[in-house]
C-alpha positions in Angstrom: 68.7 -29.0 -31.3 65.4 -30.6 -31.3 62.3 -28.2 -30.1 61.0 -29.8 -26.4 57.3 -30.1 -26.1 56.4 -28.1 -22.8 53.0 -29.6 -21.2 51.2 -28.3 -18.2 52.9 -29.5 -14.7 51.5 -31.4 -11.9 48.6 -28.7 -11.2 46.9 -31.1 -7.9 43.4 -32.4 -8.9 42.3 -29.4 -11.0 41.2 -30.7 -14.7 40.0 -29.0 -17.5 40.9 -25.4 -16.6 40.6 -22.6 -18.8 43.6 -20.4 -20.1 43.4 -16.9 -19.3 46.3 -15.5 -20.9 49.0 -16.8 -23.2 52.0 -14.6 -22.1 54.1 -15.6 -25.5 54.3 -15.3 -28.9 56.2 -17.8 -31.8 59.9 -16.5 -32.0 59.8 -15.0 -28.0 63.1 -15.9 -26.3 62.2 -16.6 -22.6 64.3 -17.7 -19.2 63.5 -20.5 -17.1 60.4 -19.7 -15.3 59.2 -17.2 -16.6 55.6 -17.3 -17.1 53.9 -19.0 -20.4 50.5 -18.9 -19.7 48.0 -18.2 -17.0 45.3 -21.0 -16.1 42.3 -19.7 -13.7 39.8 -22.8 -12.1 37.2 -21.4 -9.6 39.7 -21.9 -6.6 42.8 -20.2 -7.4 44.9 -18.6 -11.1 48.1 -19.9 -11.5 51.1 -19.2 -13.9 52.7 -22.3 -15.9 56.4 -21.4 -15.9 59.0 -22.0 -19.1 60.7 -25.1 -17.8 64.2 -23.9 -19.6 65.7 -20.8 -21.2 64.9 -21.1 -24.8 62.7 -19.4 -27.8 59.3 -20.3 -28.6 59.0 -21.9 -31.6 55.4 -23.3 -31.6 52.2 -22.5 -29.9 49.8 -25.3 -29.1 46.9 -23.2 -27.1 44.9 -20.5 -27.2 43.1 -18.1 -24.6 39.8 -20.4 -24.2 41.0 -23.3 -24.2 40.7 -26.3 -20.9 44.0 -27.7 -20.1 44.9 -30.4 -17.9 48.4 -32.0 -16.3 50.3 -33.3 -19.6 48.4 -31.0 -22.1 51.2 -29.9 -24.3 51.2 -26.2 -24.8 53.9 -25.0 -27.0 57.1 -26.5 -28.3 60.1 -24.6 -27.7 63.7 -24.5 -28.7 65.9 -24.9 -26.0 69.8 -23.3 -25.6 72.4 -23.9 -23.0 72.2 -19.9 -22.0 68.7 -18.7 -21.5 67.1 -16.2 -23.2 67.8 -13.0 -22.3 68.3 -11.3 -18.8 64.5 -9.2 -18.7 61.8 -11.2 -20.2 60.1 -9.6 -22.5 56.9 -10.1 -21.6 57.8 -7.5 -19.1 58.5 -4.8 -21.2 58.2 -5.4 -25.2 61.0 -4.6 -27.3 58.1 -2.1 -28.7 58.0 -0.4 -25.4 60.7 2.0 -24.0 63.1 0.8 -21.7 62.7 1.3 -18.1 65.7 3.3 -18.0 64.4 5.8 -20.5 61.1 5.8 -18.8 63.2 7.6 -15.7 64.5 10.4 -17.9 63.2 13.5 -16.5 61.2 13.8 -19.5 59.0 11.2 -19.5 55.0 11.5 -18.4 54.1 11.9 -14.5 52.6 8.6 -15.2 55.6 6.7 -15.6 57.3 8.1 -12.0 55.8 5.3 -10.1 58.7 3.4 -12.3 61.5 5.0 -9.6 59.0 4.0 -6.5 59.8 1.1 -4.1 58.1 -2.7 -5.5 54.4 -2.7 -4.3 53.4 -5.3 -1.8 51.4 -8.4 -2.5 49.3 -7.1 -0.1 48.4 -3.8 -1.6 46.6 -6.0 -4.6 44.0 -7.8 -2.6 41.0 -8.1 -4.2 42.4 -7.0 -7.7 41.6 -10.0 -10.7 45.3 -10.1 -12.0 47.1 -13.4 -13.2 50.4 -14.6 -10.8 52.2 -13.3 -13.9 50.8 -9.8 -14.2 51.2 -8.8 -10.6 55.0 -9.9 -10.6 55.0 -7.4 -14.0 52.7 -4.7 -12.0 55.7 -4.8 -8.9 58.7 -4.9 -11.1 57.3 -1.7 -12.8 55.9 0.0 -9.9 52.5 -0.3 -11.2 49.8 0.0 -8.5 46.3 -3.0 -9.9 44.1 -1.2 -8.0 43.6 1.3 -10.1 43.3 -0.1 -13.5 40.0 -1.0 -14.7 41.1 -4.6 -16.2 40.0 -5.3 -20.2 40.4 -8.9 -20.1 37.2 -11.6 -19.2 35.2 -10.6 -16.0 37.2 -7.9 -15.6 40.6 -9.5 -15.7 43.8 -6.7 -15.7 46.3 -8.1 -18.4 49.9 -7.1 -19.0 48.7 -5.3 -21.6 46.6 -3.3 -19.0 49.6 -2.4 -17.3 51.9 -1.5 -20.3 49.2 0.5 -21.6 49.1 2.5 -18.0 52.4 3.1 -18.1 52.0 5.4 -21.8 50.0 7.7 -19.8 46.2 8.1 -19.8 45.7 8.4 -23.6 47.0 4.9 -24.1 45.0 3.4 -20.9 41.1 3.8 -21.3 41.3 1.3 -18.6 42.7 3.4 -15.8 41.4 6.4 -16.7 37.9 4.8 -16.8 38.7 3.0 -13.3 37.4 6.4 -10.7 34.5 6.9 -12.8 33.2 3.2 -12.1 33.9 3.4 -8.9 37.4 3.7 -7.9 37.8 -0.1 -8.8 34.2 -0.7 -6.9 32.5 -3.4 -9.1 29.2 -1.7 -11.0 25.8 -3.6 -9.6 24.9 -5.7 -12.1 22.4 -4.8 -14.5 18.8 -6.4 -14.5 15.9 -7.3 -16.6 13.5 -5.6 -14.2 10.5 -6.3 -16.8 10.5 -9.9 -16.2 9.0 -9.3 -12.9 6.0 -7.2 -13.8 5.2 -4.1 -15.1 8.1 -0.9 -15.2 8.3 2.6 -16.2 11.9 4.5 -16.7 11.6 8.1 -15.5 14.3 10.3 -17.0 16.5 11.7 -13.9 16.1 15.6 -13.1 19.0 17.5 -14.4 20.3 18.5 -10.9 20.1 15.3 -10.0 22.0 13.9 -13.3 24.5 16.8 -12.2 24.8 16.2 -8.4 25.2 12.4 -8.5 28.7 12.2 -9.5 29.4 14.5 -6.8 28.1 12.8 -4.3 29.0 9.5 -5.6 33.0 11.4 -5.7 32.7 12.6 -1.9 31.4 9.3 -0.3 34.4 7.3 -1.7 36.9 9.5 -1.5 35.9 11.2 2.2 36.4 9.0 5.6 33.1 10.0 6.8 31.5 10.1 10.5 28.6 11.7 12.5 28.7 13.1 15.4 24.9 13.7 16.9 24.1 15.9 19.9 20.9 17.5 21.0 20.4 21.9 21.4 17.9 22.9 23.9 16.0 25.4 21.7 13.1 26.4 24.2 14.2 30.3 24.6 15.8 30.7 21.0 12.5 29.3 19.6 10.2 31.6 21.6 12.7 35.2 19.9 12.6 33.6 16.7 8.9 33.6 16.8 8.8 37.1 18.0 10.8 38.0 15.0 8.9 36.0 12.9 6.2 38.0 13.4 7.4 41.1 12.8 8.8 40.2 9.7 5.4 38.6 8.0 4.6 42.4 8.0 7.7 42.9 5.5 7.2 40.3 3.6 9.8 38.0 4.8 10.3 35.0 7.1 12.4 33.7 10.0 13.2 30.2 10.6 15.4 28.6 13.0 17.9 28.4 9.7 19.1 31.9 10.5 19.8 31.3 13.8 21.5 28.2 12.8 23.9 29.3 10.8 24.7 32.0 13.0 25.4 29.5 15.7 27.6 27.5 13.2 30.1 30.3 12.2 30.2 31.1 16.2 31.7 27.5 16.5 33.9 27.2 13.1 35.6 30.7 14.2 36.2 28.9 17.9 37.5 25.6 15.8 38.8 27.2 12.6 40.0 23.4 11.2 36.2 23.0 10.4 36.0 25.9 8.7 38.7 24.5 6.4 40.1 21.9 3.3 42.8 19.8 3.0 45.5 20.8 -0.1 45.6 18.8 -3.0 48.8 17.0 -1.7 46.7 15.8 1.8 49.7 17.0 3.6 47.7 20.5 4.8 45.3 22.4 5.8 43.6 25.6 3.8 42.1 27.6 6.9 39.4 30.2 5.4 39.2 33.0 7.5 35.9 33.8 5.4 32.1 32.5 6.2 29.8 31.4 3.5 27.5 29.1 4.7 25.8 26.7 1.9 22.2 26.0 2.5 20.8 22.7 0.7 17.2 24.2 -0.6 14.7 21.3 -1.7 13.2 22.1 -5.1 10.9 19.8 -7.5 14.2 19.2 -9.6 16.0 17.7 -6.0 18.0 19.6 -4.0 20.6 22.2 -4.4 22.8 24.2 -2.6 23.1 28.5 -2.9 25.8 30.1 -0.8 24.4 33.0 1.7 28.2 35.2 1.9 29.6 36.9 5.0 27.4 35.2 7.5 29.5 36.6 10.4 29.2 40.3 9.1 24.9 40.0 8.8 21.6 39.8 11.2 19.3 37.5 11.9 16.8 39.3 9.7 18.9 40.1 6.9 19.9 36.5 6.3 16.7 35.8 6.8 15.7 37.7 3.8 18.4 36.2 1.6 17.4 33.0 2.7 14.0 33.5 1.1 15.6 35.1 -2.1 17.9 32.5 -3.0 15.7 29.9 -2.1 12.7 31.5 -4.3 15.3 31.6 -7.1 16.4 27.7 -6.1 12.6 26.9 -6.4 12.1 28.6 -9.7 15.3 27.4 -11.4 16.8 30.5 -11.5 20.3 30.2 -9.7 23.3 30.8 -11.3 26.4 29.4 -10.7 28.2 31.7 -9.2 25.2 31.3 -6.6 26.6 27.8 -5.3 30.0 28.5 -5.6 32.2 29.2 -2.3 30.8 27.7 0.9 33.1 26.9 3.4 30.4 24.7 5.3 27.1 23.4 4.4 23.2 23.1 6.5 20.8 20.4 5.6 18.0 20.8 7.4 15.1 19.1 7.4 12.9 20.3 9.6 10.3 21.4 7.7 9.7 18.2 6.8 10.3 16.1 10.2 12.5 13.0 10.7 14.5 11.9 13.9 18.2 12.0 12.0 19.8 11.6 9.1 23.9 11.1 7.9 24.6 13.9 5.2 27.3 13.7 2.5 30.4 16.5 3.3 30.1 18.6 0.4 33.6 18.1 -0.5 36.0 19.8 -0.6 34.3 21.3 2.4 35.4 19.1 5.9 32.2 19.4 7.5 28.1 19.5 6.8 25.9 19.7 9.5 22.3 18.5 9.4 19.2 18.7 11.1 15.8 17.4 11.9 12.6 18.5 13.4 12.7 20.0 17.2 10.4 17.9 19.5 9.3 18.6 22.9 10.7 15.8 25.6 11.1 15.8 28.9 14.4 17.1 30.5 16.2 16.8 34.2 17.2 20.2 35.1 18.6 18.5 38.5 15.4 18.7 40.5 12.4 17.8 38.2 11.7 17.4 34.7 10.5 19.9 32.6 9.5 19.9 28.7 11.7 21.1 26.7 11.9 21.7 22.8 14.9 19.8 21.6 17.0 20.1 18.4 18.6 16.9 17.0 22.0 17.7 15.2 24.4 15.9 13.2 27.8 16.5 12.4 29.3 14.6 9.2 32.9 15.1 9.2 36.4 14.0 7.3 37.9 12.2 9.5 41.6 12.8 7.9 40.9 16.2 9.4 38.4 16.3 12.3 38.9 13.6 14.8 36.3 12.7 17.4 36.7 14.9 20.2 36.9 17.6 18.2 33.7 16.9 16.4 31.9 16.3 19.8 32.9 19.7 20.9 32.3 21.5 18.1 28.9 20.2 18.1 28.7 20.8 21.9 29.6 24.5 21.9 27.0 25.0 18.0 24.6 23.5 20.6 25.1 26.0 23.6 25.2 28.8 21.2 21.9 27.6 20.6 20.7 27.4 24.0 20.6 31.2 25.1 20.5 33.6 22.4 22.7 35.9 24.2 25.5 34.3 23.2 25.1 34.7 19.3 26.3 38.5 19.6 29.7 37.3 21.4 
């Protein structure tokens, strides 16, 4: 039988459109259908289908090249039967079947083989050929989290075959949460064509805390809750204290009394004080308090851990506060210094500001921050009097802390603060 020149379909009013992908080799057997190649124009991709079962005997086309209707684009040898029941340019003759990919022996990779098909749906946004997300759902593949080696960022087949070996054989998906969990990287720029520029190596604990960040932000449902402490009385104590400790050589801010205030509330709304297992389907509820402080140093900031905060006074935080931060200034912290914090205190106020949104120091749930305290007028239900007033933020995880609860944990931190009285209950 005489090989049949196939030629690109009735594609509407789309001429000269690149190929993408050429989903077949000379000698392939394929079914009616299944997809030849992969055409992408600046409106939509779309799949040419084999218009019989049959084996490829010629190509006619490359990756590259423009194609419009009638283009011929390989000659195949037809037969009465089809090809074969599994194309194979879903799963190579090279690759193992899918049926061995189930045996209990095969990599944690491959389970998603034994999964339900993947919506369409779940792919939106993902730059995948027709073809390749009808592979990606017959294997249980999920495209958004392969990192795509083809042009502009294109996920091939090969992309997903190469997933399914396990993360050796897939630089693509293992690369994909370092760029971003599939977020697109801002596009470099000449910056020099504008005028003059200097690069400035980043500080170290900046090179080091980055990534962390950068890892909580995506994966951490963040939202702040703000409130306001009256800090009139507590303020007027501290200052008291203060002053009996310049004598000893040591300092008290209202950091001491914050953190006091903030194990008061996470022991009266423990799921604050806690992380969520590695499978998301619990809670690990610490029944310990280590408070992280974020210290500001010339390197950036970092964050020692002052232990035991329930079992310790206002004064004898307050002279581990100005240890650890002395160390923090002169680079001298070790490791085993930031490790441990069940909840984190960014505060500001030594510098001013009106509010900011801090990061949750994953895997902690919750980081509150604060600003400078400010006199302001305030109604006590006959006239108004100044007050000094504390603005707070709560940043929370929302998969564990919902709303109300956030607004009263940050309520009861704030009348804690209110009456120093109540930081001995």
């Amino acid at each position: 039988m005489a090989a049949t020149e196939v030629k690109v379909p009735d594609i509407g009013d789309f001429k000269n459109v690149p190929i993408i992908d050429v989903h077949v080799n000379p000698g392939d057997p394929v079914n009616a259908e299944d997809p030849l190649i992969t055409l992408e124009s600046d409106k939509a991709t779309m799949d040419v289908p084999a218009p019989s079962g049959g084996t490829v005997e010629k190509l006619l086309v490359k990756v590259g090249d423009k194609v419009s209707e009638g283009t011929p684009i390989l000659l195949l040898h037809g037969h009465e039967e089809g090809a074969m029941t599994q194309p194979p340019s879903l799963v190579p003759q090279q690759e193992p079947s899918p049926a061995q990919l189930r045996q209990p022996a095969a990599r944690a990779e491959v389970a998603t083989m034994e999964r339900p098909p993947i919506a369409v749906g779940d792919f939106g946004g993902v730059h995948a050929s027709p073809g390749v997300r009808r592979v990606a759902r017959e294997l249980g593949v999920d495209l958004t989290r392969l990192k795509g080696s083809g042009e502009k960022g294109r996920v091939t087949k090969e992309d997903v075959l190469a997933f399914l070996k396990g993360p050796a054989a897939a630089p693509g998906a293992a690369a994909a949460p370092t760029a971003g969990a599939g977020i697109p990287e801002i596009p470099a720029q000449d910056f020099s064509k504008f005028g003059p520029i200097e690069t400035k190596p980043l500080a170290r604990i900046k090179r080091l805390s980055g990534p962390h960040l950068h890892r909580a932000w995506l994966n951490v449902p963040h939202v702040t809750q703000h409130d306001e402490a009256d800090v009139t009385e507590i303020e007027a104590y501290r200052k008291e204290l203060d002053t009996a400790a310049k004598e000893k050589g040591f300092r008290v801010t209202l950091l001491a009394f914050l953190m006091k205030a903030s194990v008061a509330s996470l022991k009266q709304y423990p799921e604050v004080n806690s992380s969520l297992t590695p499978e998301k389907d619990a809670l690990i509820l610490k029944r310990y308090y280590h408070v992280g402080v974020a210290v500001d140093t010339p390197e950036g900031l970092v964050v020692p851990v002052i232990r035991d905060v329930d079992r310790k006074g206002i004064n004898e935080i307050s002279r581990e506060l100005g240890a650890v931060s002395g160390k923090a200034r002169d680079g001298k912290l070790q490791a085993a210094d930031m490790q441990g914090a069940s909840f984190t205190i960014s505060s500001l106020g030594g510098i001013g500001g009106t509010g900011f949104t801090p990061i949750v120091n994953a895997p902690e749930v919750a980081i509150l921050g604060v600003v400078r305290a400010k006199m302001a007028p305030v109604w006590n239900g006959t006239e108004f009097k100044p007050r000094l007033m504390l603005p707070v933020a709560l940043s929370y995880d929302h998969r564990v802390i919902d709303g109300a609860l956030a607004a009263r944990f940050t309520r009861n931190l704030c009348h804690v603060l209110e009456d120093v009285r109540r930081l001995v209950l």
